[in-house]
VOZA-325900 format. One record per residue: z, x, y of N, C-alpha, C, O, CB in turn; chain. Coordinates in Angstrom, 1 decimal, always signed. Each point is the difference from the previous one (the first is absolute). Glycine has a CB too. Layout:
N
LUMLUM    n.pz    n.px    n.py   ca.pz   ca.px   ca.py    c.pz    c.px    c.py    o.pz    o.px    o.py   cb.pz   cb.px   cb.py  unit
LUMLUM       Z       X       Y       Z       X       Y       Z       X       Y       Z       X       Y       Z       X       Y     A
...
REM end
This chain:
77
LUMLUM    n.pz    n.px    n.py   ca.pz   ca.px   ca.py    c.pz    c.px    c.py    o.pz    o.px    o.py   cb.pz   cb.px   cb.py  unit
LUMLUM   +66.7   +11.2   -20.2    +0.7    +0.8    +0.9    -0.5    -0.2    +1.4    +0.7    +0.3    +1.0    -0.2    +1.4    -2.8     A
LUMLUM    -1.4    -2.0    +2.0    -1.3    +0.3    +1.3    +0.8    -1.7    +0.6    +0.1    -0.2    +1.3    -3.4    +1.9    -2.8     A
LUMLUM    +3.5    -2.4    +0.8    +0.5    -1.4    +0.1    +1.3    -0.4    +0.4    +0.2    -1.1    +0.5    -1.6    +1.0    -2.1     A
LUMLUM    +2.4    +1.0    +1.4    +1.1    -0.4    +0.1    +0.8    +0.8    +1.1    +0.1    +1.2    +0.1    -0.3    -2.0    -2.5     A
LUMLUM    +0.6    -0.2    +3.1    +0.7    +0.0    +1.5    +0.7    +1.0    +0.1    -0.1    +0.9    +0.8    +0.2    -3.1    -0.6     A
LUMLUM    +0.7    +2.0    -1.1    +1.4    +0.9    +0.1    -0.3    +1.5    -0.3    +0.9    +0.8    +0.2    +0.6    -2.8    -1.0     A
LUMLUM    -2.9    +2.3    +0.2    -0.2    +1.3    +0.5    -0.7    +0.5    +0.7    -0.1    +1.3    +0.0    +0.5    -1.2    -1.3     A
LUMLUM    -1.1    -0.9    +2.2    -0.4    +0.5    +1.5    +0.3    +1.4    +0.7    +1.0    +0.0    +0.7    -0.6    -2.3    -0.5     A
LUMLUM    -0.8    +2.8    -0.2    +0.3    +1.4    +0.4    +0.7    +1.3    -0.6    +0.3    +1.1    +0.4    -0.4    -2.4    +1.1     A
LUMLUM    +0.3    +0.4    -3.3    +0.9    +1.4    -1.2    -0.9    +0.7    +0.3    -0.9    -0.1    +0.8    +1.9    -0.7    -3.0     A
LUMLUM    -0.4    +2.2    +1.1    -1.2    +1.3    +0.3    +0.1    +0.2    -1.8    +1.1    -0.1    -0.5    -0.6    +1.6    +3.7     A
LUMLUM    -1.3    -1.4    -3.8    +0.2    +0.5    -1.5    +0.0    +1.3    +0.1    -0.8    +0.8    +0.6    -0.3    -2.5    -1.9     A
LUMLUM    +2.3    +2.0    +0.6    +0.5    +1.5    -0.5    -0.7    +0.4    -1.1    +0.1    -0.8    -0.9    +2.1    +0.6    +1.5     A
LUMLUM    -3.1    +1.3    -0.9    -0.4    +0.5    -0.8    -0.4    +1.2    -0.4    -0.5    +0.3    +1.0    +0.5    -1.9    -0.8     A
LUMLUM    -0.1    +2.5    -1.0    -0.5    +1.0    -0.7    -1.5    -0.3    -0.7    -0.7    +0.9    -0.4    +3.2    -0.3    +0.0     A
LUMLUM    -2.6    -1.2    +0.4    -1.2    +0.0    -0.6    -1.6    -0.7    +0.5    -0.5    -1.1    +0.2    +2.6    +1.3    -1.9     A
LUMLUM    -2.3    +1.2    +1.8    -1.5    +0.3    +0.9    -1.1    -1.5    -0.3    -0.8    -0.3    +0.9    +0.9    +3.5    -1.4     A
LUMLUM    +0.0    -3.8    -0.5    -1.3    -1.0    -0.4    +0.8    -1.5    +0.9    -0.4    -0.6    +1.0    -0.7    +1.7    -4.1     A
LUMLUM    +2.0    -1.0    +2.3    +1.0    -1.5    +0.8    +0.1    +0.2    +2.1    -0.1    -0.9    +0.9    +2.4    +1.1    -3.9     A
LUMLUM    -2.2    +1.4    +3.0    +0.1    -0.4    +1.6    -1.3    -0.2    +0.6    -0.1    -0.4    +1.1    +1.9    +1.7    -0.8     A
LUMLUM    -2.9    -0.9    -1.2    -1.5    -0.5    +0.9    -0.1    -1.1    -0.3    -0.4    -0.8    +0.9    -1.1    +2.6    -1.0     A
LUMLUM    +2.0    -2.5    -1.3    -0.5    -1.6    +0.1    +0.9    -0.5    +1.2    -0.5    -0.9    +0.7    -0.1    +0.3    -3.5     A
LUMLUM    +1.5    +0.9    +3.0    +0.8    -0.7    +1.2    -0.6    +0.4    +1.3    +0.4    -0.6    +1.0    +1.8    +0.5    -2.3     A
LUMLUM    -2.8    +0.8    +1.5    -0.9    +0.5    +1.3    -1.5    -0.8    -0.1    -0.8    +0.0    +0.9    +1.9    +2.7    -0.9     A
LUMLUM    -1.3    -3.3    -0.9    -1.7    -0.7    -0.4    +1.2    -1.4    +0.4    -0.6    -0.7    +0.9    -1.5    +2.4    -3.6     A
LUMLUM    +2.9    -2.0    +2.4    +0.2    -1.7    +0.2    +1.0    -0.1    +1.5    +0.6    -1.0    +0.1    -0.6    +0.3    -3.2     A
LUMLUM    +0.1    +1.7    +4.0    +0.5    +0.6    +0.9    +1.1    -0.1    +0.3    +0.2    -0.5    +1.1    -1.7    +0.6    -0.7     A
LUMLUM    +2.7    +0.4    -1.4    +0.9    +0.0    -0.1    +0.9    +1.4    +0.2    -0.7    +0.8    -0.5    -0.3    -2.9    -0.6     A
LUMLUM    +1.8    +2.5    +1.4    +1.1    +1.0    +0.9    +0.3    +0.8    -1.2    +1.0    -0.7    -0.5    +0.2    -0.9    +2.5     A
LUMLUM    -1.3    +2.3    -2.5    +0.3    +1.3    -1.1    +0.8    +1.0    +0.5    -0.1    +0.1    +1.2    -1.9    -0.3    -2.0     A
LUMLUM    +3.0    +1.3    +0.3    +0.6    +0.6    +0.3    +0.1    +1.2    -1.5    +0.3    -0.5    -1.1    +0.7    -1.5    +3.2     A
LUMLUM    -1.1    +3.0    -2.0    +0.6    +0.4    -1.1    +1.3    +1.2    +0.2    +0.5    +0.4    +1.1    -3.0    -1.1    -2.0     A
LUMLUM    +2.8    +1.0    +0.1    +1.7    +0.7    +0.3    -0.2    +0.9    +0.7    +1.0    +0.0    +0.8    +0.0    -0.2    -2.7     A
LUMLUM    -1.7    +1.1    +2.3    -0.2    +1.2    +1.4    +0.4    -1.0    +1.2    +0.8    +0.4    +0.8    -3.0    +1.3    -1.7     A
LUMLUM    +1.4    -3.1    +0.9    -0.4    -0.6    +1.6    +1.7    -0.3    -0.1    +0.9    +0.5    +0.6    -4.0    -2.0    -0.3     A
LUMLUM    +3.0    +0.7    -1.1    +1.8    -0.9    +0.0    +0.8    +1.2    +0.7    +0.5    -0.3    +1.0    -0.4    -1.3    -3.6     A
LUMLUM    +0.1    +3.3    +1.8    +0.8    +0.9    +0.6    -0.2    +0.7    +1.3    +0.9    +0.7    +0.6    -0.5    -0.6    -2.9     A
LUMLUM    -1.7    -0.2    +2.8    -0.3    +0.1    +1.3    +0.6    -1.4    +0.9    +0.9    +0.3    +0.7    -3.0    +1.2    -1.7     A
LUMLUM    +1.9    -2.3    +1.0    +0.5    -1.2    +0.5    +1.8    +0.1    +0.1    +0.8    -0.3    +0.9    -3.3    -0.9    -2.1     A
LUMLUM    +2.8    +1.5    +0.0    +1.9    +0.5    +0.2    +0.0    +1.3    +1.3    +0.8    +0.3    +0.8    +0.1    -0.6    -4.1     A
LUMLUM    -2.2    +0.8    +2.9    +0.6    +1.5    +1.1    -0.5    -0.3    +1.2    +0.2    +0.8    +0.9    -0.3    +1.3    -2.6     A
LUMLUM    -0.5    -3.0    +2.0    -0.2    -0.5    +1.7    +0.9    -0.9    +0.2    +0.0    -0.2    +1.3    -2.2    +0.4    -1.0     A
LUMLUM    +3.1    -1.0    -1.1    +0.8    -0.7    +0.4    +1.5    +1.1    +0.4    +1.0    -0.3    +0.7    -2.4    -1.9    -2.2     A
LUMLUM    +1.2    +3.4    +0.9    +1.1    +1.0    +0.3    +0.8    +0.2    -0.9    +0.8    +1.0    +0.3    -0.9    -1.5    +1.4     A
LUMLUM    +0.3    -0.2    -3.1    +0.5    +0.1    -1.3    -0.4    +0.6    -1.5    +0.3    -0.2    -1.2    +0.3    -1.4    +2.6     A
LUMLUM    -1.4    +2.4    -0.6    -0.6    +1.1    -1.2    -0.6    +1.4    +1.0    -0.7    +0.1    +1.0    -0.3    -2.4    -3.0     A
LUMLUM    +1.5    +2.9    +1.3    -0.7    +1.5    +0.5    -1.3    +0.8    -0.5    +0.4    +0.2    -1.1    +1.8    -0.1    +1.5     A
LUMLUM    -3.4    +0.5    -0.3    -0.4    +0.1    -0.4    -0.3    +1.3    -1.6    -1.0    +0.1    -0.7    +1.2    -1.7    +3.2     A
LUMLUM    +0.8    +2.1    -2.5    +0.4    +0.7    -0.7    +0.7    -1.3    -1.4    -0.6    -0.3    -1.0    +0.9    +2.8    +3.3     A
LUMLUM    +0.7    -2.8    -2.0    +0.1    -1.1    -0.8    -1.1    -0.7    -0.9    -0.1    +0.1    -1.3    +1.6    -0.3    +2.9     A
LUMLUM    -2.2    -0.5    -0.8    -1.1    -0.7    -0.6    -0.8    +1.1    -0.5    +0.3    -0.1    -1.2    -0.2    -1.9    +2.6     A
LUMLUM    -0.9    +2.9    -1.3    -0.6    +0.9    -0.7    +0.7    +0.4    -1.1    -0.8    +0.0    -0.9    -0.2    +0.5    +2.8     A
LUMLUM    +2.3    +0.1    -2.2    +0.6    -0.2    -1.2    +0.1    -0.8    -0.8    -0.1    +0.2    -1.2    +0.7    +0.7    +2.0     A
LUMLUM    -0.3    -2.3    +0.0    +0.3    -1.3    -1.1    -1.5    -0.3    -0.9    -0.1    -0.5    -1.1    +2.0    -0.9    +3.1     A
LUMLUM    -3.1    +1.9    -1.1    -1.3    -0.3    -0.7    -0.5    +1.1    -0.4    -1.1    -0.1    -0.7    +0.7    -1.8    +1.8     A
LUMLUM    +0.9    +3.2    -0.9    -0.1    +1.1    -1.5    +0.5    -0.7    -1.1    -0.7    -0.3    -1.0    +1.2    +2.4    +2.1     A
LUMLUM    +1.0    -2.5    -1.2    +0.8    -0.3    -1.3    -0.8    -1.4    +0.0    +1.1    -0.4    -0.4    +1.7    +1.9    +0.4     A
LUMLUM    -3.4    -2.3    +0.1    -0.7    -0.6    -0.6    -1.6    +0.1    -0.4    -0.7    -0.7    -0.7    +2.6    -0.3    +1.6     A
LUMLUM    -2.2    +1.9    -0.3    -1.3    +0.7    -0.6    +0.4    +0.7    -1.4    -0.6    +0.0    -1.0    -0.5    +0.5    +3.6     A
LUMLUM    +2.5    +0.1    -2.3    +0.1    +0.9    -1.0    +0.8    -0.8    -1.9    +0.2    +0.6    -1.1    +0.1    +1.3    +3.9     A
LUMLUM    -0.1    -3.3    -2.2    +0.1    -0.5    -0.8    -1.4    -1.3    -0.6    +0.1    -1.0    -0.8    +2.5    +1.9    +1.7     A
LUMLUM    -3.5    -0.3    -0.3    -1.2    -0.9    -0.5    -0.3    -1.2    +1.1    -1.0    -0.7    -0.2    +1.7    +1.3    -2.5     A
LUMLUM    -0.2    -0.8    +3.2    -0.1    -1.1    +0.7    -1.8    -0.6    +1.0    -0.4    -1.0    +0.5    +3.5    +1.9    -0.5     A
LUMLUM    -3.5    +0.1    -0.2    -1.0    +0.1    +0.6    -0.4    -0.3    +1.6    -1.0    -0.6    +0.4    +1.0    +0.3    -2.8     A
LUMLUM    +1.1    +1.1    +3.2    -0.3    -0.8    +1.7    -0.9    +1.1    +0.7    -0.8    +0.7    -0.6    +3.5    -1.8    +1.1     A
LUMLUM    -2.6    +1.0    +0.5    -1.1    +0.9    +1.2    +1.7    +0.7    +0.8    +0.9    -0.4    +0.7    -4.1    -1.9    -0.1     A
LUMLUM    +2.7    +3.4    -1.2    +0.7    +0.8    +0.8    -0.9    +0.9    +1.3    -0.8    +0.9    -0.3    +2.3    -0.9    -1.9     A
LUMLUM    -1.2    -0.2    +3.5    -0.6    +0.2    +1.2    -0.1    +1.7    -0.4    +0.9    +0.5    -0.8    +0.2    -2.9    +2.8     A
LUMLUM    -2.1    +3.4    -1.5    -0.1    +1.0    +0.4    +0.7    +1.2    +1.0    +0.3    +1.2    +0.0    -1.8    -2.7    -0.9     A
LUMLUM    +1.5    -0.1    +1.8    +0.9    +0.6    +1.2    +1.0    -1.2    +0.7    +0.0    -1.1    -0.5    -2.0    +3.1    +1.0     A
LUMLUM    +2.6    -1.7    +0.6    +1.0    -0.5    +0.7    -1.1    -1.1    +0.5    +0.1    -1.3    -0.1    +1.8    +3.4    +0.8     A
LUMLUM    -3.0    -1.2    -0.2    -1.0    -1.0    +1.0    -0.7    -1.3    -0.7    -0.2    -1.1    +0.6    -0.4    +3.3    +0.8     A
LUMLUM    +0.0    -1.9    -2.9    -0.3    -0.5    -0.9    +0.9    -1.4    -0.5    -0.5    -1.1    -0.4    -0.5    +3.5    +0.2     A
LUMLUM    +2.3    -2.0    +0.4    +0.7    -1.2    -0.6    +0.4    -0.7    +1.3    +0.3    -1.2    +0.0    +0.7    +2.2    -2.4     A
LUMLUM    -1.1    -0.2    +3.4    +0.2    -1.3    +1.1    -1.4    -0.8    +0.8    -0.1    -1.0    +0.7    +2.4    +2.6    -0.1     A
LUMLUM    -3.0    -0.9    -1.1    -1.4    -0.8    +0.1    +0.1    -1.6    -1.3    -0.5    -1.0    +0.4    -1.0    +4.0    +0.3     A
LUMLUM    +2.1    -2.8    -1.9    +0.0    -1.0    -0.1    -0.9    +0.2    -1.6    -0.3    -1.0    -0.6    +0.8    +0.2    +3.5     A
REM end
């Protein structure tokens, strides 16, 4: 992956806490579903109320994400 051109600047999507540090040890761009729905809501296509629900109902279905504390929390990132 570290090798190939055509991913030059991807970001890996993930959930899962071990996989996004190894991609931070080989210094690679991580994201997990909070950042991704922060990133919709600075582009202006998510509200924050939205996204805080969409990642209850996936907390609430096991999914295991990081749901921010607060407004300030998930726009921190």
């Amino acid at each position: 992956m570290l090798t190939r051109a055509e991913l030059a600047g991807a970001v890996l999507l993930t959930d899962d806490r071990d996989a996004s540090r190894m991609a931070g040890r080989k210094s690679l761009t991580s994201w997990d579903t909070t950042r991704l729905l922060a990133d919709f809501h600075f582009s202006g296509d998510l509200e924050w109320e939205e996204a805080r629900q969409a990642l209850q109902r996936m907390d609430d279905a096991g999914r295991g994400v990081r749901i921010p504390a607060s407004y300030q929390e998930f726009i921190q990132g």
